[in-house]
N, C-alpha and C positions, 0 to 999 in steps of 0.2 A: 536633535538626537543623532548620535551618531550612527555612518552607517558604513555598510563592506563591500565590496565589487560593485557593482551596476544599482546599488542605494538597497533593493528588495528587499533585502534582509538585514534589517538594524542589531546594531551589536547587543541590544536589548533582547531581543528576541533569541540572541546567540546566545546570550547567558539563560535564560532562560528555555532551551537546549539542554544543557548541562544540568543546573538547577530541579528541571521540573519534568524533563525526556521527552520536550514537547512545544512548537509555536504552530499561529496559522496566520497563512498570508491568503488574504481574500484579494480575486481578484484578480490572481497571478499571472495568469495563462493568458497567451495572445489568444486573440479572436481565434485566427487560423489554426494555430494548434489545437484550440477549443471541437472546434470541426471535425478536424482529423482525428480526434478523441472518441468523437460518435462515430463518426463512418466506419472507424475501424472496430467498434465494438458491433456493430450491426454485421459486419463482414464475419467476426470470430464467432457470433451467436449463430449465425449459418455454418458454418463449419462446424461447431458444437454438436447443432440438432444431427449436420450428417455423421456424422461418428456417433452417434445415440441410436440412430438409425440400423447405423452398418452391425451397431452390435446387438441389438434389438432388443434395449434399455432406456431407462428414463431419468437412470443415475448415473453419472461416473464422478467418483470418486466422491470430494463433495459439493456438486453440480446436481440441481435436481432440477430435470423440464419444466419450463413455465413455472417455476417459483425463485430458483436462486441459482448464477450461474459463476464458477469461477474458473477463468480462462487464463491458464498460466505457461511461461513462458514461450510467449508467439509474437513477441515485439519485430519480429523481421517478417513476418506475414502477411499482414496488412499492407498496401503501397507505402503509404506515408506515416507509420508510427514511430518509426524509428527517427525522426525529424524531430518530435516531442522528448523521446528518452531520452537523446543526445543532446539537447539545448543547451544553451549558457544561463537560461533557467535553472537545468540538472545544474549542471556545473557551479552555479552560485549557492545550491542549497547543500551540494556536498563539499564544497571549502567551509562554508558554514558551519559543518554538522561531523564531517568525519576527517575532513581535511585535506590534503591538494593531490591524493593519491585517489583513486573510487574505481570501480570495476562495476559493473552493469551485473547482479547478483540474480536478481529474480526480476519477475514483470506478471500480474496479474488484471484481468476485469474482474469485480465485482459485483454483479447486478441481480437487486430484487424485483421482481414482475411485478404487473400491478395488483395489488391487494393481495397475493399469493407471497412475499418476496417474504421469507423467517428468519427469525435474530439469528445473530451471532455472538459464543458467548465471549467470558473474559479472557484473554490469552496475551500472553508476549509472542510476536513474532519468531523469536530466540527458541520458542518452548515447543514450535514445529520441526527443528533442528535436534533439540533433545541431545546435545553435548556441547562441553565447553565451547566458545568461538568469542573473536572479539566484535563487539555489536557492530553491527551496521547501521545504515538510517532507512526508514521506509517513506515514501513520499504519494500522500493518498490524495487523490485529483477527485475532485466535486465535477463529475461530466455534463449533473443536471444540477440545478438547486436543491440542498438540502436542510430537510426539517425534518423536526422528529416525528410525524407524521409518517414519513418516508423511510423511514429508518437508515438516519443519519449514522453516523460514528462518534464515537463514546470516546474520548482520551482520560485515564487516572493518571494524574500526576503525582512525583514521584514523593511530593509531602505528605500528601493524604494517604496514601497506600504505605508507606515507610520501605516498599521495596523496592532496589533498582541494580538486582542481579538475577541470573535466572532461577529458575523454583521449577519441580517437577507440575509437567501438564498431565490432565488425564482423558482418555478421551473418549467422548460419548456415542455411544454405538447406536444410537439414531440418527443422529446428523453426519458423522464422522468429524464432528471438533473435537479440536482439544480444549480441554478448559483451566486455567490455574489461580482461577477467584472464583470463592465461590459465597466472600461478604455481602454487603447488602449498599457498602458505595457508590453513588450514580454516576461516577463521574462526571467530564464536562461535554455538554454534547457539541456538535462543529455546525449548530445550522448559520450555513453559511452560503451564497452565493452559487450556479456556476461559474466554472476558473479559479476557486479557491484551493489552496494544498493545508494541509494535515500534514505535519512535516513532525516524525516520533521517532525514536529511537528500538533498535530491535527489542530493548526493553522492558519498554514501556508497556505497563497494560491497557487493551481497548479494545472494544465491541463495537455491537450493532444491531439498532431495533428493529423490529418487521414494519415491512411496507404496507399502511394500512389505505394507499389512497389510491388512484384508482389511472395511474401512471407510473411508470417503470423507475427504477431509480438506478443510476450507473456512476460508481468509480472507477476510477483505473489507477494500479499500486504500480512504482516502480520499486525498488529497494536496490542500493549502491554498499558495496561493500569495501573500507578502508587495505584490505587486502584479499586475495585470495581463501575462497574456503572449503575445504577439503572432508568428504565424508570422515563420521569418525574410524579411526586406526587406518586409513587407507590414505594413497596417492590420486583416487578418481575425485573429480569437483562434484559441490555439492552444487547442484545447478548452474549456474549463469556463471559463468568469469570472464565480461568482457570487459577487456579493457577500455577505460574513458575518462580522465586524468591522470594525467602524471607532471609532477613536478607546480601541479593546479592549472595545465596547459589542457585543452580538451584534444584527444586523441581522434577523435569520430567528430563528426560535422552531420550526422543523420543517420 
């Protein structure tokens, strides 16, 4: 089978990208990044609680104490995460996926607690933006192993669903998701290893079941964007624009 840069990613898996807004590579991640993956979500969950503290809350935004946490863009926080974001890892999944240009867009943890951790529903990534933009890729890291037990992540592919542009989200005012499937398709779920990647287009629709066992369960999203992306009608960036390919050359080393 043929394959692209450093073999990880088979041209199989690249049409299949395109195709179906979606592959997984199990396995991915070096030990040592693997590591850095934890430490630094342990580091953010402390920072989390003290900000929960200082405002004398149990929510923010949609982060709930000891059930589900999402820690987003804090990739230069932690000592060593920014070694994982910046990889030739990253860098082989976004020639793959969006091409030799990428910009460091977003960075989140996602972590459900044990036996407390609640679904997530169906959404495109695209559909937290809520205006045109040209897709990005998201790239979802398995920190622990995942089962659906644990409440893994859900990928619909782009056959089964028949859709692969954006569609209005709407959002639920008890979790604060947004949701934009509301069928009864299961999609495919990723129980897969730690060091496996969910590698989906901003898309693509997918969720995530609650954690019903009695250990934590942790990924960490990055999301690279083929170029710059700009709030709607403004010149201010919508999150992250760091630059991290150009010309398929990696600009950052960590």
């Amino acid at each position: 089978m043929a394959s692209t840069g450093t073999g990880v990613i088979t041209e199989q898996q690249r049409q299949q990208y395109v195709d179906e807004g979606y592959f997984i590579l199990e396995r991915a991640i070096p030990d040592e990044h693997l590591e850095i993956l934890r430490e630094s979500c342990d580091y953010l969950i402390d920072l989390m609680h003290a900000e929960m503290d200082r405002q004398g809350t149990d929510h923010i935004h949609i982060s709930h104490r000891g059930k589900r946490y999402h820690i987003a863009k804090q990739y230069d926080q932690p000592p060593r995460l920014s070694e994982y974001v910046f990889s030739e890892l990253m860098a082989e999944v976004c020639r793959a996926t969006i091409g030799d240009t990428a910009y460091l867009f977003y960075d989140q943890y996602v972590v459900k607690a044990a036996e407390k951790g609640i679904k997530f529903s169906w959404h495109q990534d695209s559909g937290y933006l809520g205006f045109p933009h040209t897709p990005y890729v998201t790239v979802w890291a398995a920190v622990d192993d995942m089962t659906l037990e644990n409440g893994t992540a859900y990928v619909m592919p782009y056959s089964t669903i028949g859709i692969r542009s954006l569609v209005e989200h709407i959002r639920n005012p008890e979790t604060g998701d947004k949701v934009g499937y509301f069928g009864k398709e299961p999609g495919v779920p990723a129980v897969v290893p730690a060091g496996s990647l969910v590698v989906f287009s901003s898309l693509t629709f997918h969720r995530s079941g609650a954690n019903t066992t009695d250990r934590m369960r942790r990924a960490y999203v990055t999301q690279y964007s083929p170029e710059l992306i700009y709030k709607a009608n403004s010149e201010e960036l919508m999150h992250l624009g760091v630059p991290f390919l150009a010309n398929g050359e990696r600009l950052r080393q960590n």
